[in-house]
Structure formats: C-alpha cells, structure tokens
N, C-alpha and C positions, 0 to 999 in steps of 0.2 A: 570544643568550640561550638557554640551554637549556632551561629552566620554559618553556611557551608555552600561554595560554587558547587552547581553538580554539571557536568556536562551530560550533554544531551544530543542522543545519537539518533538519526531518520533518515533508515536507510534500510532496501527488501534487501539487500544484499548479505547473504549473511558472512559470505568472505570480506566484505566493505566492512561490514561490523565489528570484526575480529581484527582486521588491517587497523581500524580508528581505535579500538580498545588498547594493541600492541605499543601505539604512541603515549597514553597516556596512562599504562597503567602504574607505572613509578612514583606519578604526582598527585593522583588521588585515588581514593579508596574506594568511590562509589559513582557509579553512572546510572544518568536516564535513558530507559532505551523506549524510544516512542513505537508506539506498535496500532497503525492505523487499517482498518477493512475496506476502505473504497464506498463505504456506504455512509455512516456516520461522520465524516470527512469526504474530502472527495481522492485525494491521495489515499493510495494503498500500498502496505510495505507486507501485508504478513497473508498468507504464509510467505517465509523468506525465500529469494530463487536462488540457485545455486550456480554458478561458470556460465552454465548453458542457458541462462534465462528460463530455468523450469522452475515450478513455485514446489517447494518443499514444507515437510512442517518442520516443526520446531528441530534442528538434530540436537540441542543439548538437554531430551530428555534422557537420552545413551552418554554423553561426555558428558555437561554441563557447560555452561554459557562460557565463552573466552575468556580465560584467567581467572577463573571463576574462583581459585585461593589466593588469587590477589585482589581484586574488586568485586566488590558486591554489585548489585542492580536490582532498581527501579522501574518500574513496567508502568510507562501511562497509555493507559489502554483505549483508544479512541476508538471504538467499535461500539456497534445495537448491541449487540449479546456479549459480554464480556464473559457471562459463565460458561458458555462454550470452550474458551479458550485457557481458563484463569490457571489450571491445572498442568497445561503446559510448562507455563512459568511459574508456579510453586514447584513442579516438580524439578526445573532449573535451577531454584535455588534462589529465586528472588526473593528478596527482604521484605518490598514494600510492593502493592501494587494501587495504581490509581486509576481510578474509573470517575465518569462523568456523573453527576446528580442530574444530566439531561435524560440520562435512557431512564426516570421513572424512579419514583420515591420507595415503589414498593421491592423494585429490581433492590434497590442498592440496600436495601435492609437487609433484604435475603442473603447476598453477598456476601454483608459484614457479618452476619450470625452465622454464615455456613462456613467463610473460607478464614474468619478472624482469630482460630487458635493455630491458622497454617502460617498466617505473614499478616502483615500488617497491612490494613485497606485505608486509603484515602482516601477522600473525593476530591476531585477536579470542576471546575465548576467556570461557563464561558462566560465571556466581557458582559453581553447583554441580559444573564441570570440575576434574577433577582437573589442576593445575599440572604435575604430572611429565609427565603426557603431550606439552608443549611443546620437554621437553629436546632431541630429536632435530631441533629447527626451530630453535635457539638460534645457529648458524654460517649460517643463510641469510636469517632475516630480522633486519632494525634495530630493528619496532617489535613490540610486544607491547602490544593493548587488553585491559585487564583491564574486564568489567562490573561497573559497582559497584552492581548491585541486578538483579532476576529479570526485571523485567515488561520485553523487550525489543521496543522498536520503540513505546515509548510515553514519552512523557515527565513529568515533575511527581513523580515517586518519589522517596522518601528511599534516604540512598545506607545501604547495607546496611554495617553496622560489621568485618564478617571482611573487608574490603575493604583494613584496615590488616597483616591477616595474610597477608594474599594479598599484599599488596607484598614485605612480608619474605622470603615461601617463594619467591616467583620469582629473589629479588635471593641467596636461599641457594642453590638451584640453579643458578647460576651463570650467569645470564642479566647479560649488562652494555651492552643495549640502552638503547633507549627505552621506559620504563613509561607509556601513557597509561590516564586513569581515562574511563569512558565512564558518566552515567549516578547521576543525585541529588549531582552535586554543586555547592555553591550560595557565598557567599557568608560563609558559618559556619563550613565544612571543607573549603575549599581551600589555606589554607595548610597546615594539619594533613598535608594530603595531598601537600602539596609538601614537610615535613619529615620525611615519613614516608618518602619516594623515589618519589614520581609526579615526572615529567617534563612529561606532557601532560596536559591536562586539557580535556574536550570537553564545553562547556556549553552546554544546551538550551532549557528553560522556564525558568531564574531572567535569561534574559535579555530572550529574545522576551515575556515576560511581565510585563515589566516598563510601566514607564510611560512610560521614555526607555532603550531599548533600548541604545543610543550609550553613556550616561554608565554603565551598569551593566557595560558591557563595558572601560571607561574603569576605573571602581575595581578590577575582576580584577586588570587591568593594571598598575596602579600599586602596587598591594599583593603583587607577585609577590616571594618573597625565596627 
C-alpha cells in the first residue's frame, strides 16, 4: 500500500520509547522516532535519559532499537549537525533517515552522497521554506517531509492549512516521490490529505494521547483510501 500512517514518537526517554513501541508494535510495521538537540528546535530529546534523568547515548548501538525484528524506524533528525549523530542510528538499524534542508544545501548533499548506500536519506523541509529550493534534491531522494505547522519538535498543534498548497507546488515542480505530512494531523484531515497527494502521514499526540492508543491507530488504518 502506498498511503501508510507512521506513528511518531518524541520522547528523551528511552524507556518512554520502548514503553510506546511495546503498544504498537502488533499494528504496524514502522515508526517515527523524532530526535531533537535543543538547538535547532528548542525541545531536546537526544541524547536519550535513562530512570534517573541522566542523558545517555544511543544504547541500541549494543541491542538495537526496541523490537527492532518487529518494527522498522524512521529517524527525523531535527538537529545543526546531523552528521555527528547519523551513525548512531544507521548503526541501529534505521531504514530511513530525515534531516532538514534548513542546516544548508551544501550539508545535505554531503549527507546524501556519504551516508545513501547505508539508508535511505530524506529531507524535511519547514512551513515557511520555500519549496523551490528542494528542486536540485528531486533525483537523489525518494521522500520529501513536508511540515504541516511551525511549532517543530512539539506535538498537539493544528495542522497549518497552506499545507494543502504546499502538496500541489511540490507535485508542480516536479517532484514524483513520496509526500509525507509531519505534524497536526489528526483524525479530521487525514483523508483530505491523502486526497490531496500525501502519501505518508506521521502521527503523534492524536494517538499517544489517546485513551487506547492501539485502536486509534487501528481506525487511521482502516480508513486509509
């Protein structure tokens, strides 16, 4: 299926993480795990803390990320330096990683030519970026994250409405990737957003915030057209 919910996890905790994965790793196959530095964002999740509130780094470069034979993951990397980090999570075993076309045109070349025979590289790109600037990354990556609202590395926001304009201008400039929507979208505007040309859709608080986490993820699902 091409339409696919991903959920999407923002949390330094990395027992939180493994707690929220434990619930849903039955009902799908692949998660977002947002991973923000406190600089590039103003929230910070990574390095993750451990029980005691101490920041740790990554521990599934020794085990591998929670259920790591049952769900894949997604890394949107909201950090200045992503290369610093990016090896943590290839060597976790993530599929896909997404980095911002804000930290610099010349960073994210380097990126994609250094780490693109390891996983697959994205870009992420905010509400207020101009889309054109994506043109020249249109033959090297598959996915394009569009943000669908401002407040980045936070969750609960409504999804910003030029959000449906922004599908259009990326799909006119000639991009024939994968569109995912990151970011206020809920249970109201996700088909809109799947008829509009999103592909992926990365859900965050209308899930974990739920009462049964499971069956909310359940009706995305089932309601996918």
């Amino acid at each position: 299926m091409k339409h696919k919910i991903i959920p999407a996890i923002l949390e330094e905790d990395f027992n939180e993480i493994k707690s929220k994965i434990s619930l849903i790793k039955d009902q799908t196959d692949l998660v977002q795990l947002d991973i923000c530095d406190g600089r590039f964002v103003k929230v910070k999740t990574w390095p993750f803390t451990d029980l005691n509130g101490e920041s740790k780094k990554n521990k599934s470069q020794i085990s591998g990320m929670p259920y790591w034979q049952e769900v894949d993951y997604e890394v949107h990397l909201m950090v200045e330096n992503p290369a610093e980090i990016m090896d943590d999570f290839v060597s976790s075993g993530a599929i896909r990683l997404l980095i911002h076309i804000e930290i610099g045109h010349d960073k994210c070349f380097d990126l994609i030519n250094e780490w693109g025979k390891a996983v697959e590289i994205g870009l992420s790109v905010n509400l207020e970026t101009d889309l054109a600037e994506l043109t020249g990354f249109f033959d090297k990556v598959s996915t394009i994250q569009l943000m669908g609202r401002g407040h980045l590395g936070e969750q609960g926001f409504d999804l910003d409405n030029q959000i449906f304009s922004r599908i259009k201008q990326l799909q006119d400039l000639g991009f024939n990737g994968n569109i995912a929507i990151d970011g206020g979208v809920n249970l109201e505007n996700f088909q809109e957003l799947i008829q509009n040309g999103a592909d992926r859709l990365a859900v965050g608080s209308v899930i974990w915030q739920s009462n049964n986490p499971v069956e909310t993820l359940k009706i995305f699902q089932l309601n996918l057209k």
